[in-house]
N, C-alpha and C positions, 0 to 999 in steps of 0.2 A: 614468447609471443607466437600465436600460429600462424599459419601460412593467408588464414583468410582475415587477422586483423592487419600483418603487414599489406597486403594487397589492399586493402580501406586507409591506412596511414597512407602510401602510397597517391592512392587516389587524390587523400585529401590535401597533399603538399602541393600535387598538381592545379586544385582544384583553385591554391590558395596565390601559388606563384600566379597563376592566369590573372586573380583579382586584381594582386598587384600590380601588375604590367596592366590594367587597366585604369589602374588609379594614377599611373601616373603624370603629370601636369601637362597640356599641351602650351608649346611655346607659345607666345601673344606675336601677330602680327607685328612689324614694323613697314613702313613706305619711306623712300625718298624721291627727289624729283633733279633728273640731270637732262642736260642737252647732250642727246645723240647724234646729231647731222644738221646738217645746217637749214633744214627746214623741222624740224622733229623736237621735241622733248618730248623725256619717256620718265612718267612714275610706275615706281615699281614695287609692290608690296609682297611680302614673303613671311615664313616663319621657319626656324631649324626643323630638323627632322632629322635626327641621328648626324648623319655626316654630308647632308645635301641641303640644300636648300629649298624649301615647297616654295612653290610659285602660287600665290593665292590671287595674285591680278596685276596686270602691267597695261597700263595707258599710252597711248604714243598721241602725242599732240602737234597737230601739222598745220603749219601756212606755209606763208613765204620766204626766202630765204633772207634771215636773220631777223624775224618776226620775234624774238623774244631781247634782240639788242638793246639797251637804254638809249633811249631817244634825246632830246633836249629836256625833257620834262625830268629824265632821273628816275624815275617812277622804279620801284622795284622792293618788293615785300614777298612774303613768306608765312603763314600762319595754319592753326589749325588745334583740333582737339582730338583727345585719345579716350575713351574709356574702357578700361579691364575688369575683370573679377576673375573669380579661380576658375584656372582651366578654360579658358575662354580664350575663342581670337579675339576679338574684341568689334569694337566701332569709331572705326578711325576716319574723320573730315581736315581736308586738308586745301589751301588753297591759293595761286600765288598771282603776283601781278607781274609784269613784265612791260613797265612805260603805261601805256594807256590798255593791256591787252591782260586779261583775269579769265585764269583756269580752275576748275573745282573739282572734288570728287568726296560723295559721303558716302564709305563702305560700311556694311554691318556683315563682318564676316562670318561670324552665328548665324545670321537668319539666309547665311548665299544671297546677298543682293546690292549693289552697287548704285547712285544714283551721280549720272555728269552732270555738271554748270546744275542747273535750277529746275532739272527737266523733273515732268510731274511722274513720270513712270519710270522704277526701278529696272534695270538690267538683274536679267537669274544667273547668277554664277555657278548653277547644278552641272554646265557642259561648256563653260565658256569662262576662259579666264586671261584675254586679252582684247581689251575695247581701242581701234583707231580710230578716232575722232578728228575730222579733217574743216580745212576752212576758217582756223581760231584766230584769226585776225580780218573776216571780215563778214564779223556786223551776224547780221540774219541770216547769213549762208553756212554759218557752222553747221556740223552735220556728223554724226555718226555714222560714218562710210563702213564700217564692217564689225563685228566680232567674231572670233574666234577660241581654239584652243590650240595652245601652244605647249612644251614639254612643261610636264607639274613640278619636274624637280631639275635642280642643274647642281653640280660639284660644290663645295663650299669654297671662298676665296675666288681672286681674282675680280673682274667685271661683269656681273649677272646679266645686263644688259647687253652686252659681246656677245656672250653665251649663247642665250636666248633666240636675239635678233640672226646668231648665223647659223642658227639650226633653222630658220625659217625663211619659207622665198619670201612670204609673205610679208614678214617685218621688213625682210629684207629691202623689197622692193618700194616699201611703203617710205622707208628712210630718204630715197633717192639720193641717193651719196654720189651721183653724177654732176650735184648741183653744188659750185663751188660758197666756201661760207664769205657772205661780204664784208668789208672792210669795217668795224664799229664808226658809227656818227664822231668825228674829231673832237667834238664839243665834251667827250666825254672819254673817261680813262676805263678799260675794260681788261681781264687777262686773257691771253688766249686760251683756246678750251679747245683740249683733246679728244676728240668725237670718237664714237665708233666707227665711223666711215674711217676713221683716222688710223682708227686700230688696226679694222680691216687692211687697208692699203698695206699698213706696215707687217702682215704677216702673225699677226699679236695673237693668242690662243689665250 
């Protein structure tokens, strides 16, 4: 073989490894939805990425303190839809009740754009990939209080949320972890729930 076919073999191995490092599958989105603090629940949606986890969009949802407790009514659901195809993050709506009080989000992470509760204009996820949404327990005053961009990726394992929230003053401050969690309504049986504020205090990484 001469020097100038190896040099073209070469090339084309290069040419062909590149392909396939391109062809290979991007993980699909997942979300879930936990209480952070005792005013806060935060969803958090992500996908792998080698040995991190991308941060594709995190909501933090704020009222009062213990706004998401079951009341007398009981009330409390969970639902939503997912669709994938190859290679694709997908478009995932997701959306819960908490007593008399319902939270929504309909991402379409192919197209970058997110839509809260019922609102007619999408959020562009091109520079921003955490929306605070404040006020969700009362009525017309809900309100999307800021967005931002927070780290794209965090370590794999552990609490993403933790994570997240203490790399930033901003989540940080949004949690108010000053505000002690109230006692759940008697009329009902509830577990206690281990906050990030909770974490924090205890030193937790």
């Amino acid at each position: 073989m001469t020097a100038g076919a190896t040099k073209w073999c070469a090339c084309a191995l290069t040419l062909l490894a590149a392909a396939t490092q391109g062809e290979l599958p991007r993980d699909p989105t997942s979300c879930g939805t936990n209480i952070v603090s005792a005013t806060v629940v935060a969803s958090y949606c992500s996908h792998r990425a080698g040995n991190e986890d991308a941060v594709d969009l995190m909501i933090l949802w704020r009222g009062r303190a213990g706004w998401f407790q079951r009341g007398l009514t009981g009330q409390f659901g969970a639902g939503g839809t997912r669709t994938l195809g190859h290679d694709r993050a997908g478009l995932i709506s997701e959306h819960r009740v908490y007593d008399d009080i319902r939270i929504a989000f309909s991402a379409d992470f192919d197209a970058g754009t997110v839509m809260i509760d019922e609102a007619s204009v999408p959020i562009r996820l091109e520079n921003v990939n955490a929306v605070l949404v404040d006020g969700v327990d009362r009525g017309d005053r809900r309100h999307i209080a800021q967005t931002l961009r927070i780290a794209p990726r965090v370590p794999l394992g552990g609490d993403p949320n933790l994570r997240l929230i203490r790399g930033s003053r901003t989540l940080l401050r949004f949690l108010q972890c000053d505000v002690p969690m109230p006692v759940p309504p008697a009329a009902t049986s509830q577990l206690a729930v281990i906050t990030v504020c909770d974490k924090l205090a205890a030193g937790e990484k």
